[in-house]
TINU-125720 format. One record per residue (C-alpha): x negated, z, y; residue in one letter. Coordinates in nm, 2 decimals. Each point is the difference from the previous one (the first is absolute). Layout:
BEGIN
<node c1="X" c3="Z" c2="Y" resn="A"/>
...
END
This chain:
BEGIN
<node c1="-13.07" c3="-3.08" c2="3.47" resn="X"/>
<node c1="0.11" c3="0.38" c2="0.10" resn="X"/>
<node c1="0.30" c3="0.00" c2="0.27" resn="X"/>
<node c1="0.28" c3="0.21" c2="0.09" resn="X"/>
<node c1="0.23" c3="-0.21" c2="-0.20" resn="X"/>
<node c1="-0.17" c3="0.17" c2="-0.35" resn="X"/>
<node c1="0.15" c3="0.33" c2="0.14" resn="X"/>
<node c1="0.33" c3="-0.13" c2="0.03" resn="X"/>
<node c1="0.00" c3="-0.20" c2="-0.34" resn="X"/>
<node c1="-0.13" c3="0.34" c2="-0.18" resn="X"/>
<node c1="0.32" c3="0.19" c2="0.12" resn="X"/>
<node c1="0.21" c3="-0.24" c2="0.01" resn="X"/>
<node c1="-0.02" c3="0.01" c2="-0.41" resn="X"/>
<node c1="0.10" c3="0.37" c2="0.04" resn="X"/>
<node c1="0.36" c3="-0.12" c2="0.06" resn="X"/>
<node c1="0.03" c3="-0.09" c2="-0.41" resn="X"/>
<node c1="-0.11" c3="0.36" c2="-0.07" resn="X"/>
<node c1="0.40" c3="0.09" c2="0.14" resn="X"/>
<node c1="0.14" c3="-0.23" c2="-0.21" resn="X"/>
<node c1="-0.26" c3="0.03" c2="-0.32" resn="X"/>
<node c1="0.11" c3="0.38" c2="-0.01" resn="X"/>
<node c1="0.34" c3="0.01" c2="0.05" resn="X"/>
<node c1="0.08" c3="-0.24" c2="-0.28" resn="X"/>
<node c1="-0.28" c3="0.19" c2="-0.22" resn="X"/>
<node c1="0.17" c3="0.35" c2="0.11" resn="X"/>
<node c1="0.35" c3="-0.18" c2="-0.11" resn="X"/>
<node c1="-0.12" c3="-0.13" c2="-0.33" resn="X"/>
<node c1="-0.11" c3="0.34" c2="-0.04" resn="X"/>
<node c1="0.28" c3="0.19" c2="0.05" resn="X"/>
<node c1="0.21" c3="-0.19" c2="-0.21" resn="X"/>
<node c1="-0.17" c3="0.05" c2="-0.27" resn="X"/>
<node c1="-0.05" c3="0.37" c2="0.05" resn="X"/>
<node c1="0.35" c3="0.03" c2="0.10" resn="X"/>
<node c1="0.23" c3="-0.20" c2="-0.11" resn="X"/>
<node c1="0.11" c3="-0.18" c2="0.28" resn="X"/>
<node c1="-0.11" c3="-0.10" c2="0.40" resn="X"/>
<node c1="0.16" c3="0.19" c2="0.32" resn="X"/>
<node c1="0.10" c3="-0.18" c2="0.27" resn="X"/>
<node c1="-0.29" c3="0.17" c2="0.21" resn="X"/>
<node c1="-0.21" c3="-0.20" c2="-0.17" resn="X"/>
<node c1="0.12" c3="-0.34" c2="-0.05" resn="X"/>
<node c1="0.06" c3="0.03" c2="0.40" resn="X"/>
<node c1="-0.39" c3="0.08" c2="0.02" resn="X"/>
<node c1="-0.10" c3="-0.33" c2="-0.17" resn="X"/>
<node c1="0.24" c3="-0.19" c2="0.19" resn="X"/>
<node c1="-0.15" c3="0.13" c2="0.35" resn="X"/>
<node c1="-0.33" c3="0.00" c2="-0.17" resn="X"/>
<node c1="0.04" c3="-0.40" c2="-0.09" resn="X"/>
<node c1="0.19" c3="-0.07" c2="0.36" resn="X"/>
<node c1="-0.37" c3="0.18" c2="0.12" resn="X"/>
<node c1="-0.22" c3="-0.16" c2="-0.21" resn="X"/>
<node c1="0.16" c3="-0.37" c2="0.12" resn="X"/>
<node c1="0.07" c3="0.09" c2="0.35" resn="X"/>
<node c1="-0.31" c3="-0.16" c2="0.23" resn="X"/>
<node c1="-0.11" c3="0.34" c2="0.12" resn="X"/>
<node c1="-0.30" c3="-0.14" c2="0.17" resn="X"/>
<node c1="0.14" c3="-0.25" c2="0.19" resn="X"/>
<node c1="0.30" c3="0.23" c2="0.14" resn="X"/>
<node c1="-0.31" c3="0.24" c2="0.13" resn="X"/>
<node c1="-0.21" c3="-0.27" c2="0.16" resn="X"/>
<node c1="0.34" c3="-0.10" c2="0.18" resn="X"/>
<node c1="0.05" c3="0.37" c2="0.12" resn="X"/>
<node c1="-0.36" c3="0.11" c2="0.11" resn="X"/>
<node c1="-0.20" c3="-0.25" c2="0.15" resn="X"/>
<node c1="-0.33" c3="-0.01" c2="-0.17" resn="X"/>
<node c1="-0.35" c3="-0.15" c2="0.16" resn="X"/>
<node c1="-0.12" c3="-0.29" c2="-0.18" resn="X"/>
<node c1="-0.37" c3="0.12" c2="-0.11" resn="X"/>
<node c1="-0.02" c3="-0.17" c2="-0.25" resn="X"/>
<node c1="-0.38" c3="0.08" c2="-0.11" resn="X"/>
<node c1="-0.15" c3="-0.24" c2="-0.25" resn="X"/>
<node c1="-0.36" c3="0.12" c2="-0.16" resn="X"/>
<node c1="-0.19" c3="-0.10" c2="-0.33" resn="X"/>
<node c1="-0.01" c3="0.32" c2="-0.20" resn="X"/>
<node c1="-0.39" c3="-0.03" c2="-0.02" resn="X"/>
<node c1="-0.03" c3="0.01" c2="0.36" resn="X"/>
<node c1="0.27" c3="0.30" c2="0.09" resn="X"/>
<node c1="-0.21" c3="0.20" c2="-0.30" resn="X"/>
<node c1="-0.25" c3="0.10" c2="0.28" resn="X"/>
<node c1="0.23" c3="0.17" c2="0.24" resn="X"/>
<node c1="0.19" c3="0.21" c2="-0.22" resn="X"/>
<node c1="-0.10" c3="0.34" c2="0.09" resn="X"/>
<node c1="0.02" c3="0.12" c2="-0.43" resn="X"/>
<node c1="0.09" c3="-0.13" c2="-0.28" resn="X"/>
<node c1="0.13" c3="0.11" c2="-0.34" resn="X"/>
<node c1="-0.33" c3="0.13" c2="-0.11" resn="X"/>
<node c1="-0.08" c3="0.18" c2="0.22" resn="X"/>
<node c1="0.27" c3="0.24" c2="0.04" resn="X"/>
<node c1="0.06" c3="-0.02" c2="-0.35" resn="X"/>
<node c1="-0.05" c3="0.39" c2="-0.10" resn="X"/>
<node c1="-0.05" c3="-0.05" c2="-0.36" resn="X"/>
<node c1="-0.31" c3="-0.15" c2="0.15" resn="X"/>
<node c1="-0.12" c3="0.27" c2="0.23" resn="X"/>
<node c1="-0.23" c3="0.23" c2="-0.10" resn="X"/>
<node c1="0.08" c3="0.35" c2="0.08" resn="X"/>
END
């Protein structure tokens, strides 16, 4: 079933991009470098602190959101989309 709660799944997975890069970014600095500033090791705490804290839940508690909650078999919302991939796809226009 598509519902608004695939949005909020899809970017609530963005949150371990923080964390995924500032560990990369100190793994490779150390090994470029020598050694890991502050700065950094500060980034991947806040970034981890982020990446646990329930974001979603503190911004349903400050804004008040409708409930419309929308639940439609893909088969049968495929008929009122207004495009779709291939159409708009310019590799598949013809000039």
């Amino acid at each position: 079933m598509i519902s608004l709660n695939l949005s909020v799944e899809m970017t609530e997975y963005l949150e371990f991009i923080i964390s995924i890069f500032s560990i990369s970014n100190i793994i490779f600095k150390f090994e470029v470098v020598g050694y890991t500033p502050y700065i950094q090791i500060f980034g991947m705490v806040m970034g981890f602190i982020y990446c646990i804290s329930p974001v979603q839940f503190l911004i349903e508690k400050i804004y008040n959101f409708e409930e419309t909650d929308e639940k439609m078999p893909y088969s049968e919302a495929l008929n009122r989309f207004s495009t779709d991939y291939n159409y708009e796809n310019p590799i598949k226009q013809s000039y």
